[in-house]
PDB file of N, CA, C and O in Angstrom:
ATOM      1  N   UNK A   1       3.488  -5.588   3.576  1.00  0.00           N
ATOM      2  CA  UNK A   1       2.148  -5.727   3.024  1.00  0.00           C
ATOM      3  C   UNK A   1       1.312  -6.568   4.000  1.00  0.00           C
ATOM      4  O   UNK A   1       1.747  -7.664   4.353  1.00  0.00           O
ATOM      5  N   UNK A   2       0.314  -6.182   4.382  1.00  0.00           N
ATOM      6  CA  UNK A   2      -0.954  -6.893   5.222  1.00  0.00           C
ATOM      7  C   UNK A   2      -0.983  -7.921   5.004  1.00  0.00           C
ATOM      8  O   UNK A   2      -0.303  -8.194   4.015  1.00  0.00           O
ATOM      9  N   UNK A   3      -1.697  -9.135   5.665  1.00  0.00           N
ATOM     10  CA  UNK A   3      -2.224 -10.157   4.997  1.00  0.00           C
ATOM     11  C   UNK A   3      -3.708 -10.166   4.854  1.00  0.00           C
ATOM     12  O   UNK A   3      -4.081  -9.341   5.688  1.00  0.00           O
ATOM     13  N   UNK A   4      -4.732 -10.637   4.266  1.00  0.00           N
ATOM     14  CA  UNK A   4      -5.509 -10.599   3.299  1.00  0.00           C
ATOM     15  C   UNK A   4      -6.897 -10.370   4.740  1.00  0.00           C
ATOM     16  O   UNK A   4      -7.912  -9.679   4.655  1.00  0.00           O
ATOM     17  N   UNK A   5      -6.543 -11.021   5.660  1.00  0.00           N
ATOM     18  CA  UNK A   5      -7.349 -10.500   6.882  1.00  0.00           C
ATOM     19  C   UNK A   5      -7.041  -9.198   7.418  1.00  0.00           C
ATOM     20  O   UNK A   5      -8.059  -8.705   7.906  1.00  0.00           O
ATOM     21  N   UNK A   6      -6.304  -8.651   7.490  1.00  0.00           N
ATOM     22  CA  UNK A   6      -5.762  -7.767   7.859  1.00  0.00           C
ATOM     23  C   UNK A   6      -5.987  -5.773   7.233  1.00  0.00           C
ATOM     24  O   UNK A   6      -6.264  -4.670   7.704  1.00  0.00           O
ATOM     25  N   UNK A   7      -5.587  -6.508   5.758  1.00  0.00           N
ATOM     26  CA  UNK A   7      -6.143  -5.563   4.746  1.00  0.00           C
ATOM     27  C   UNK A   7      -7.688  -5.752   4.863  1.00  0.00           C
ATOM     28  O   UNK A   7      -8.393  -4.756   5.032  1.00  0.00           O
ATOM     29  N   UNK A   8      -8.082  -6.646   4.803  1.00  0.00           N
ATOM     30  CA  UNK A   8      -9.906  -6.657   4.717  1.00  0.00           C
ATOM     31  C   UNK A   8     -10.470  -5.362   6.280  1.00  0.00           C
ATOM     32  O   UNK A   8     -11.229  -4.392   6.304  1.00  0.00           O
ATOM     33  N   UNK A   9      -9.669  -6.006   7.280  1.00  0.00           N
ATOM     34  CA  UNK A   9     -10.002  -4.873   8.444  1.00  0.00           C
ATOM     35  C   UNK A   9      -9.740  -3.529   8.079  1.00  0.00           C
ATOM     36  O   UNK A   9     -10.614  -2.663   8.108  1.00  0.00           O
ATOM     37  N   UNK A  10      -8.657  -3.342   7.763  1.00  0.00           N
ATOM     38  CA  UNK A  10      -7.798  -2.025   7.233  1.00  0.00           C
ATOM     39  C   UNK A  10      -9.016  -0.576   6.424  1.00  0.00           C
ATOM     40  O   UNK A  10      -9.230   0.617   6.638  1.00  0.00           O
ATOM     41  N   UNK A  11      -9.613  -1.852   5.272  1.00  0.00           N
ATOM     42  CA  UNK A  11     -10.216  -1.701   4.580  1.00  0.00           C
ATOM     43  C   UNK A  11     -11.792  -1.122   4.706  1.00  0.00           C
ATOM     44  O   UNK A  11     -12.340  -0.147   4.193  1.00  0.00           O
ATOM     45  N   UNK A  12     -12.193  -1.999   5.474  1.00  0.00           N
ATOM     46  CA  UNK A  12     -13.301  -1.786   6.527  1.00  0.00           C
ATOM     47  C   UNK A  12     -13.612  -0.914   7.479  1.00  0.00           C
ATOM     48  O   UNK A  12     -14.690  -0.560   7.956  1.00  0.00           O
ATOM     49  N   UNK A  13     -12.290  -0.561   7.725  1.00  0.00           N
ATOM     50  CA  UNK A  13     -12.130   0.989   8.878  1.00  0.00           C
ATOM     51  C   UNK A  13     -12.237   1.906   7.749  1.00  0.00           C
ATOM     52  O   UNK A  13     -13.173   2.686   7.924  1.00  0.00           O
ATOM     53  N   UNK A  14     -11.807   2.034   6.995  1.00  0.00           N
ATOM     54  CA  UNK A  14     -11.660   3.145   6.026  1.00  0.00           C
ATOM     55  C   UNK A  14     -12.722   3.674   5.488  1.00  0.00           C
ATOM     56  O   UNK A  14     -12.997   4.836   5.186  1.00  0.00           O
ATOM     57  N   UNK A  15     -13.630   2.088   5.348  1.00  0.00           N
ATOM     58  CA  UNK A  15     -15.294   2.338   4.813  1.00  0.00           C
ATOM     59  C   UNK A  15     -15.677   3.249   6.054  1.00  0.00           C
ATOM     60  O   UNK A  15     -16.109   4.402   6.084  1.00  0.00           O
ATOM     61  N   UNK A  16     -15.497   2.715   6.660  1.00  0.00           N
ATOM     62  CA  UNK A  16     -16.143   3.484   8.151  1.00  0.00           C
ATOM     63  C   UNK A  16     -16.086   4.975   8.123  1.00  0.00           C
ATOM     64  O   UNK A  16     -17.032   5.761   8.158  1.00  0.00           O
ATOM     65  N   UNK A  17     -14.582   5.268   8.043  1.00  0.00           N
ATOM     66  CA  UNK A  17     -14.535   6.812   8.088  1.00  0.00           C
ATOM     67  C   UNK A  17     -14.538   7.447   6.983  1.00  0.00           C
ATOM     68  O   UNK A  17     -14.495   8.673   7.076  1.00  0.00           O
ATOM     69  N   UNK A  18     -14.586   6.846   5.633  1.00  0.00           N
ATOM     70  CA  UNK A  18     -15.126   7.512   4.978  1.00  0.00           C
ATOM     71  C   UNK A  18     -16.744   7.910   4.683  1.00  0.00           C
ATOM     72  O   UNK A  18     -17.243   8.937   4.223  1.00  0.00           O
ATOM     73  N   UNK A  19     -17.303   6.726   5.123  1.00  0.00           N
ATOM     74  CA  UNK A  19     -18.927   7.178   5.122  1.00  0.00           C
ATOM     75  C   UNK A  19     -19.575   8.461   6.478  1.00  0.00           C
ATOM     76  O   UNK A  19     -20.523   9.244   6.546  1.00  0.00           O
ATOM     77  N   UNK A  20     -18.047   7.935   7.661  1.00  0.00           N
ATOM     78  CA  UNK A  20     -18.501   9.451   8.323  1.00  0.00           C
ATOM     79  C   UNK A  20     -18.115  10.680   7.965  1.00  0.00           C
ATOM     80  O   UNK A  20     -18.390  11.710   8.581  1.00  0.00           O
ATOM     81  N   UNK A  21     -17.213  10.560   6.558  1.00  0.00           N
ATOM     82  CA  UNK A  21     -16.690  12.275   6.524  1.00  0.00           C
ATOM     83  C   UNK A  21     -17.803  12.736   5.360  1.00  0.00           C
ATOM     84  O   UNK A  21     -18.005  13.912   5.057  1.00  0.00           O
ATOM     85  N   UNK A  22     -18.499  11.560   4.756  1.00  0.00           N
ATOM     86  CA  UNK A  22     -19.480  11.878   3.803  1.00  0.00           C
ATOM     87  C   UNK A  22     -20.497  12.266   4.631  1.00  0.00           C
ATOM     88  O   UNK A  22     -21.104  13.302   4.362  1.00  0.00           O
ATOM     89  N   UNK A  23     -20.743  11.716   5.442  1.00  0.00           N
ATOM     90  CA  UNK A  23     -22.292  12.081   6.232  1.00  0.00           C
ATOM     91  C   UNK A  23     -21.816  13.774   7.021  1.00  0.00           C
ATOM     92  O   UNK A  23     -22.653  14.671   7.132  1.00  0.00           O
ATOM     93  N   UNK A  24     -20.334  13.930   7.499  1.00  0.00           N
ATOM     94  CA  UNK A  24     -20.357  15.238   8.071  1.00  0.00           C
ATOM     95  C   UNK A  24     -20.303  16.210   7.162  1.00  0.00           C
ATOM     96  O   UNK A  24     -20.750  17.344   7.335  1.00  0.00           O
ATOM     97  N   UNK A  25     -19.652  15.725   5.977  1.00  0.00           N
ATOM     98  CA  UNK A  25     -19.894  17.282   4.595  1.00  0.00           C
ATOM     99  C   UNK A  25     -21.154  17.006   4.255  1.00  0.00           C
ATOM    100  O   UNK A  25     -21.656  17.869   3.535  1.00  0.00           O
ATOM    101  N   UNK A  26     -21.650  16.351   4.448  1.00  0.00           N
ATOM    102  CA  UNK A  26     -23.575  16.536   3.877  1.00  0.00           C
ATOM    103  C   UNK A  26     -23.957  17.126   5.069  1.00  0.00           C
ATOM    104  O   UNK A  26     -25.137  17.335   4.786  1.00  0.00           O
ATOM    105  N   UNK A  27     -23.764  17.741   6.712  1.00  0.00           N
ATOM    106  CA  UNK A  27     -24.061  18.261   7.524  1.00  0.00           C
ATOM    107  C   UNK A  27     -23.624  20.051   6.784  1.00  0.00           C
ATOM    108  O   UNK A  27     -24.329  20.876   6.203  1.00  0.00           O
ATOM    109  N   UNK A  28     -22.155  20.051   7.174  1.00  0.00           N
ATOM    110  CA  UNK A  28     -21.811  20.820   6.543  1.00  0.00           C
ATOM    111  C   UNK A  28     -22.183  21.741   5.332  1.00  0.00           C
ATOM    112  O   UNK A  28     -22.147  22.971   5.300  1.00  0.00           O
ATOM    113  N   UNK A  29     -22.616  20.710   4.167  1.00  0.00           N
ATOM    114  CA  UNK A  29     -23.491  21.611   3.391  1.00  0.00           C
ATOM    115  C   UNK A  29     -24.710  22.106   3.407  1.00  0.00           C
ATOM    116  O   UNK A  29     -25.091  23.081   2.760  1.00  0.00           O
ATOM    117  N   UNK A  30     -25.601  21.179   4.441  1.00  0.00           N
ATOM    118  CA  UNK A  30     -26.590  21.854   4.486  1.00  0.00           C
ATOM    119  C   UNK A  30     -26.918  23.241   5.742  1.00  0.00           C
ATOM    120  O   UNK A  30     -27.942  23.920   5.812  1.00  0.00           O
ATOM    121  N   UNK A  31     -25.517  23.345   6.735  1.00  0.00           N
ATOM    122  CA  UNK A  31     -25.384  24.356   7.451  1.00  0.00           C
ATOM    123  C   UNK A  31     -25.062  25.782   6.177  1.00  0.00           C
ATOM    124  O   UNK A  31     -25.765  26.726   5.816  1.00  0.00           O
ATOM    125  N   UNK A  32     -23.806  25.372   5.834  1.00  0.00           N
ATOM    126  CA  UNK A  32     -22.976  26.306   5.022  1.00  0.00           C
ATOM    127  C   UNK A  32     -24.524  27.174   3.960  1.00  0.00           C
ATOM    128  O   UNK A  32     -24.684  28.368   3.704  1.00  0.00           O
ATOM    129  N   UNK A  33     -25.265  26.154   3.642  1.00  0.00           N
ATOM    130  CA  UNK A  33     -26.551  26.537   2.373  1.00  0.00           C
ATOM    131  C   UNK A  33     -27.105  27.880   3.329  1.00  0.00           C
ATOM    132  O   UNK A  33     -27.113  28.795   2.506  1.00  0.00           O
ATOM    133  N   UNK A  34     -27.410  28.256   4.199  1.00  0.00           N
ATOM    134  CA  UNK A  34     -27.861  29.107   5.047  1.00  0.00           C
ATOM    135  C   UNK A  34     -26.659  30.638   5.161  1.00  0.00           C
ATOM    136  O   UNK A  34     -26.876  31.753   5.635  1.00  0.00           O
ATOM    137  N   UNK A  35     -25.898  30.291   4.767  1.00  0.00           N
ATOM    138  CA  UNK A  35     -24.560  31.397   4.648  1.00  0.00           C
ATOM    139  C   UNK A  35     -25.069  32.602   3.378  1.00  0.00           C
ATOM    140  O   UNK A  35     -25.714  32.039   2.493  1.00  0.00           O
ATOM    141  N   UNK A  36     -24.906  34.006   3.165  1.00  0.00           N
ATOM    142  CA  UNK A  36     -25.162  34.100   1.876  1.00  0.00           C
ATOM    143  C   UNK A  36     -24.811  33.844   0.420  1.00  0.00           C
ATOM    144  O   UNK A  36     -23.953  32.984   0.619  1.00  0.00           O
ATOM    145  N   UNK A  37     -24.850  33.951  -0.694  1.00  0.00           N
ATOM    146  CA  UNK A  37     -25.129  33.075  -1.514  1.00  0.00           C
ATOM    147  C   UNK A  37     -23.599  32.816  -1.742  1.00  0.00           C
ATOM    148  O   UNK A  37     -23.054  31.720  -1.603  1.00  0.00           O
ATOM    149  N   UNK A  38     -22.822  34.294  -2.213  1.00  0.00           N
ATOM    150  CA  UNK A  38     -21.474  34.112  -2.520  1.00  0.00           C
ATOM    151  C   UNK A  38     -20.968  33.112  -1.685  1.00  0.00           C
ATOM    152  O   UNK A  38     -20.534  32.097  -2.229  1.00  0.00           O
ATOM    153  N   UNK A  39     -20.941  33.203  -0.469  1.00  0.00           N
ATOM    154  CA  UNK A  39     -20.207  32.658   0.601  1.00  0.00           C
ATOM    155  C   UNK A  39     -20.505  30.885   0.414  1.00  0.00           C
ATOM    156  O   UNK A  39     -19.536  30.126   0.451  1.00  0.00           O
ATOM    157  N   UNK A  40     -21.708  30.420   0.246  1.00  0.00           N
ATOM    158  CA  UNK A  40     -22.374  29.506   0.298  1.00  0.00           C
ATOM    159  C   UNK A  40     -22.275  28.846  -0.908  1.00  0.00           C
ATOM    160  O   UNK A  40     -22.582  27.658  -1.005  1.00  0.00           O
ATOM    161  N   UNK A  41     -21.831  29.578  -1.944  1.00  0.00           N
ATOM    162  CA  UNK A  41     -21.272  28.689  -3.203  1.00  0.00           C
ATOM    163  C   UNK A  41     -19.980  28.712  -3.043  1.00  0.00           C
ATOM    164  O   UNK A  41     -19.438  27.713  -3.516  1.00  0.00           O
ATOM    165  N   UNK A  42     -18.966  29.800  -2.344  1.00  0.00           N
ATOM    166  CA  UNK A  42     -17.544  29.320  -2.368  1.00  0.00           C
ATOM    167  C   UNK A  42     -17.199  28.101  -0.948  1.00  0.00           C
ATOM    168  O   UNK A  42     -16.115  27.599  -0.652  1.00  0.00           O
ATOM    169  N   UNK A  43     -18.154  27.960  -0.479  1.00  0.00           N
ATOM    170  CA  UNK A  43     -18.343  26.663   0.676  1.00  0.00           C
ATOM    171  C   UNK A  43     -18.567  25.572  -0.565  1.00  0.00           C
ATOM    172  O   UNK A  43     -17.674  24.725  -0.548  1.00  0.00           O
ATOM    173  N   UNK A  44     -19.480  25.391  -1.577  1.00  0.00           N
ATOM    174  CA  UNK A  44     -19.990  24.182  -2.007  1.00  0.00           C
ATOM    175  C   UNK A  44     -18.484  24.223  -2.714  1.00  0.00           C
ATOM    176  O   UNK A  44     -17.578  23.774  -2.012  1.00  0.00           O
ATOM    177  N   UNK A  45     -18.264  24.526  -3.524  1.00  0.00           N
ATOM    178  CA  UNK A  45     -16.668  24.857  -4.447  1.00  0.00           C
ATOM    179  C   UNK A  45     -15.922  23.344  -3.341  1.00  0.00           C
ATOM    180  O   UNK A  45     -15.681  22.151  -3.525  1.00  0.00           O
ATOM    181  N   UNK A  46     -15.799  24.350  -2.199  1.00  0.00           N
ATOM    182  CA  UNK A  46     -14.773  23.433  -1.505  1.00  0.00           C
ATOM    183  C   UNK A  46     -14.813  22.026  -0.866  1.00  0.00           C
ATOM    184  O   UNK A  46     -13.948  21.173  -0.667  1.00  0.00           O
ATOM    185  N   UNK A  47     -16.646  22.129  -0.526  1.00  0.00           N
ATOM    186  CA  UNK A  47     -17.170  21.137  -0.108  1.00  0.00           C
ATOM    187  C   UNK A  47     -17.239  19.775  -1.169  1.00  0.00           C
ATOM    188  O   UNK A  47     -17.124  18.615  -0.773  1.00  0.00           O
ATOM    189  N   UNK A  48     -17.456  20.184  -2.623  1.00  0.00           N
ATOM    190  CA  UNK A  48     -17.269  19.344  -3.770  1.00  0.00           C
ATOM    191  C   UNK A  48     -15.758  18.669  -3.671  1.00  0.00           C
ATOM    192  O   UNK A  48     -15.523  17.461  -3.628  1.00  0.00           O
ATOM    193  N   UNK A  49     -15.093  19.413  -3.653  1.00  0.00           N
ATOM    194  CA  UNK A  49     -13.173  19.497  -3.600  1.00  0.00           C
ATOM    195  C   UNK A  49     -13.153  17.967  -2.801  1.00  0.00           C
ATOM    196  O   UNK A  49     -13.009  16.890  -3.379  1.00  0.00           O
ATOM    197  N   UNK A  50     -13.294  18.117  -1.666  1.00  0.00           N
ATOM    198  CA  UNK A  50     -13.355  17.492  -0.655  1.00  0.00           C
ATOM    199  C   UNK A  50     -13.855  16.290  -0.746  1.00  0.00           C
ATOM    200  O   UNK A  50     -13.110  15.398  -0.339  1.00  0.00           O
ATOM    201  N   UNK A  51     -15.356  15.830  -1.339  1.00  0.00           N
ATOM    202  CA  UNK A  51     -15.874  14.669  -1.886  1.00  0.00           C
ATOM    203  C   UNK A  51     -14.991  14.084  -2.682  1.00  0.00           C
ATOM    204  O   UNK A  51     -14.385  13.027  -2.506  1.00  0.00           O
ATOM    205  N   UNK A  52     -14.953  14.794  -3.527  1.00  0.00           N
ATOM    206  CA  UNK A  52     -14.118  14.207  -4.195  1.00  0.00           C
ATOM    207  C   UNK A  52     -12.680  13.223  -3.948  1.00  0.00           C
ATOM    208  O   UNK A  52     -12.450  12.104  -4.408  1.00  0.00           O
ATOM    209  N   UNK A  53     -11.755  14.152  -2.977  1.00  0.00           N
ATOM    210  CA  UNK A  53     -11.142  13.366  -2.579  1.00  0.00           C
ATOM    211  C   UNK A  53     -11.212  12.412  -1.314  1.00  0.00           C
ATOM    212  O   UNK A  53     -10.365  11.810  -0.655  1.00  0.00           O
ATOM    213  N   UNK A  54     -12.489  12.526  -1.267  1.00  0.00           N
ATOM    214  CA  UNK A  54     -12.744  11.154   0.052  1.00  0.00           C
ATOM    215  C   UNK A  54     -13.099   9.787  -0.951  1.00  0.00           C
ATOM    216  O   UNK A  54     -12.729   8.618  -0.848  1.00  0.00           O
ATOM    217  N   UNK A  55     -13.936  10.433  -1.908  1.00  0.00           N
ATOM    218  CA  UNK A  55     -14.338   9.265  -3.114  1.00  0.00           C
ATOM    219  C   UNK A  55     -12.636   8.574  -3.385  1.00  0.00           C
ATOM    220  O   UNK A  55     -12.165   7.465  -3.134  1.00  0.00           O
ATOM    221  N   UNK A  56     -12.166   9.569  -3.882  1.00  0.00           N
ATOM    222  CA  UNK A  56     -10.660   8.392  -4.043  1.00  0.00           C
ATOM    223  C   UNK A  56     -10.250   7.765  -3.020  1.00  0.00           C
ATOM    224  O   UNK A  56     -10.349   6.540  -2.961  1.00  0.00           O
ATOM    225  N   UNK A  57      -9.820   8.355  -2.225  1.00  0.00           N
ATOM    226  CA  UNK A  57      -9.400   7.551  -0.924  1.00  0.00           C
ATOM    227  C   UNK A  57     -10.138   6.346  -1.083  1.00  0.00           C
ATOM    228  O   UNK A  57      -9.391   5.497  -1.570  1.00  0.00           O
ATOM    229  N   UNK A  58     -11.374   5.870  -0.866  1.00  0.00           N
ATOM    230  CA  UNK A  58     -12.459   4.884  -0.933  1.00  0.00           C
ATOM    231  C   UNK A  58     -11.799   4.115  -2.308  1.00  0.00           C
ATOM    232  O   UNK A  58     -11.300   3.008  -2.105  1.00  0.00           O
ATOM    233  N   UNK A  59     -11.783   4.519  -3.343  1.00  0.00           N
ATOM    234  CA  UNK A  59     -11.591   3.939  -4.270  1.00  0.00           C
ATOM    235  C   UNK A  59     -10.389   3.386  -4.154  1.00  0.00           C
ATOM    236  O   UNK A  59     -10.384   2.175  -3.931  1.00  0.00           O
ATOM    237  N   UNK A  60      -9.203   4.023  -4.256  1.00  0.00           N
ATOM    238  CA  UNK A  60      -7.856   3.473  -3.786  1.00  0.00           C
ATOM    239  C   UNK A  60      -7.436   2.374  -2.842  1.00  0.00           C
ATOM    240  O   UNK A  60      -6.513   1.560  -2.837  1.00  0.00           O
ATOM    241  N   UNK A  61      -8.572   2.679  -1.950  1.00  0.00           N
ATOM    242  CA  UNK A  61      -8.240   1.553  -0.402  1.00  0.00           C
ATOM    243  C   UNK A  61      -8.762   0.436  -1.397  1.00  0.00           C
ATOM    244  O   UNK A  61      -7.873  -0.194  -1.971  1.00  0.00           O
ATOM    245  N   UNK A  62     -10.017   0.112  -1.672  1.00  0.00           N
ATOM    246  CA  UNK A  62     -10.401  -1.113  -2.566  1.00  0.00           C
ATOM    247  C   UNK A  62      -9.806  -1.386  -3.653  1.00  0.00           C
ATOM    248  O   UNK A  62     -10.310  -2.378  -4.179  1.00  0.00           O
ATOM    249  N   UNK A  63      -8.521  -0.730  -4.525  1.00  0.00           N
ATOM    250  CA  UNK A  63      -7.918  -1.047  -5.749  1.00  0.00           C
ATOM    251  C   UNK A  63      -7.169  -2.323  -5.242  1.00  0.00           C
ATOM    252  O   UNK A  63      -6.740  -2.647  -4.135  1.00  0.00           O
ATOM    253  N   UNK A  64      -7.174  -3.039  -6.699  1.00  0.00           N
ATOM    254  CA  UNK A  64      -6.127  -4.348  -6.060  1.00  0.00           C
ATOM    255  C   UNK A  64      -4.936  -3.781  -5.966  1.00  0.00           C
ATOM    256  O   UNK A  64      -4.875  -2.657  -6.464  1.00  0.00           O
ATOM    257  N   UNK A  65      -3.659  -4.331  -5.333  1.00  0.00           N
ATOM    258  CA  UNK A  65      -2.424  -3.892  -5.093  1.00  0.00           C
ATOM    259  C   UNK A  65      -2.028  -4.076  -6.981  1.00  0.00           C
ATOM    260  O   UNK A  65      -2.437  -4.859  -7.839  1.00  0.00           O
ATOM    261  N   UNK A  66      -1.189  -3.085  -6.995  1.00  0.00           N
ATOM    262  CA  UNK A  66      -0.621  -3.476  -8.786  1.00  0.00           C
ATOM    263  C   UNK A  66       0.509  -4.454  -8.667  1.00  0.00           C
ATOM    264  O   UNK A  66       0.560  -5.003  -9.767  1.00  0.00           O
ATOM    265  N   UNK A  67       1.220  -4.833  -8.074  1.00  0.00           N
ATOM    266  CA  UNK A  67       1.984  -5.586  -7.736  1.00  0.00           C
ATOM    267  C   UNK A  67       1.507  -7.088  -7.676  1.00  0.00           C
ATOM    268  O   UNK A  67       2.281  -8.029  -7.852  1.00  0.00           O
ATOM    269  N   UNK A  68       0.092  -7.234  -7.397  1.00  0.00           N
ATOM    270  CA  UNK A  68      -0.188  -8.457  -7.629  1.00  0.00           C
ATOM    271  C   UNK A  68      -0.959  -8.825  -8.975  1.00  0.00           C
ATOM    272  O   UNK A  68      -1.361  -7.991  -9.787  1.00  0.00           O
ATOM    273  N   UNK A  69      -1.111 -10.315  -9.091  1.00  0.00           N
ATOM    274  CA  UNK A  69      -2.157 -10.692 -10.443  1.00  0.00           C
ATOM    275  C   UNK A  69      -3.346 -10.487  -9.646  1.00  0.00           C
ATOM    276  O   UNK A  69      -3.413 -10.815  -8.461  1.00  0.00           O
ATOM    277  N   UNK A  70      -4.648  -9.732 -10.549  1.00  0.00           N
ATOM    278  CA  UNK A  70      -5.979  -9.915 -10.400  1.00  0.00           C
ATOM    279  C   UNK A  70      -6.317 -11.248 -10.058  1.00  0.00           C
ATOM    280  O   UNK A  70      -5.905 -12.348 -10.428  1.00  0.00           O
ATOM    281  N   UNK A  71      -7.553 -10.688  -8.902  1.00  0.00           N
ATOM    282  CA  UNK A  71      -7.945 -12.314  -8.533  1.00  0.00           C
ATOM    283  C   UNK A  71      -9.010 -12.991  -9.780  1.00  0.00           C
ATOM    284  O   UNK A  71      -9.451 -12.240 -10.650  1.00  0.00           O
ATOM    285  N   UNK A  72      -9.370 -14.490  -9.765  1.00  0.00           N
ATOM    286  CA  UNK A  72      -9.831 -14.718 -10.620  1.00  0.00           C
ATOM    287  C   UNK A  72     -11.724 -14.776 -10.480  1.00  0.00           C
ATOM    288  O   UNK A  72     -12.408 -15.046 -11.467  1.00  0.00           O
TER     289      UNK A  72
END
């Protein structure tokens, strides 16, 4: 397990690349929107998919460890 500097960096990179995979599927969707329609809603389908699991990732990296007590 990290120590508390360590995880904070860890943590911080993660912000990082997750705000760039958000900013490249918001590229992405607004290329894909130009596709025709079918095509361009089974792009958003996947493109949603995808948010989604970058949102967890994000969320997860910031969960406290369960192993420890909440800080106060």
């Amino acid at each position: 397990m990290p120590d508390a500097s360590v995880r904070g960096q860890l943590v911080a990179k993660i912000d990082e690349l997750v705000a760039k995979a958000t900013r490249d599927l918001d590229e992405i969707r607004a290329v894909t929107e130009q596709l025709e329609p079918e095509r361009a809603r089974s792009c958003r389908n996947a493109i949603t998919m995808a948010s989604v699991m970058i949102d967890e990732i994000r969320l997860r990296a910031h969960a406290h460890p369960l192993d420890e007590p909440e800080p106060s």
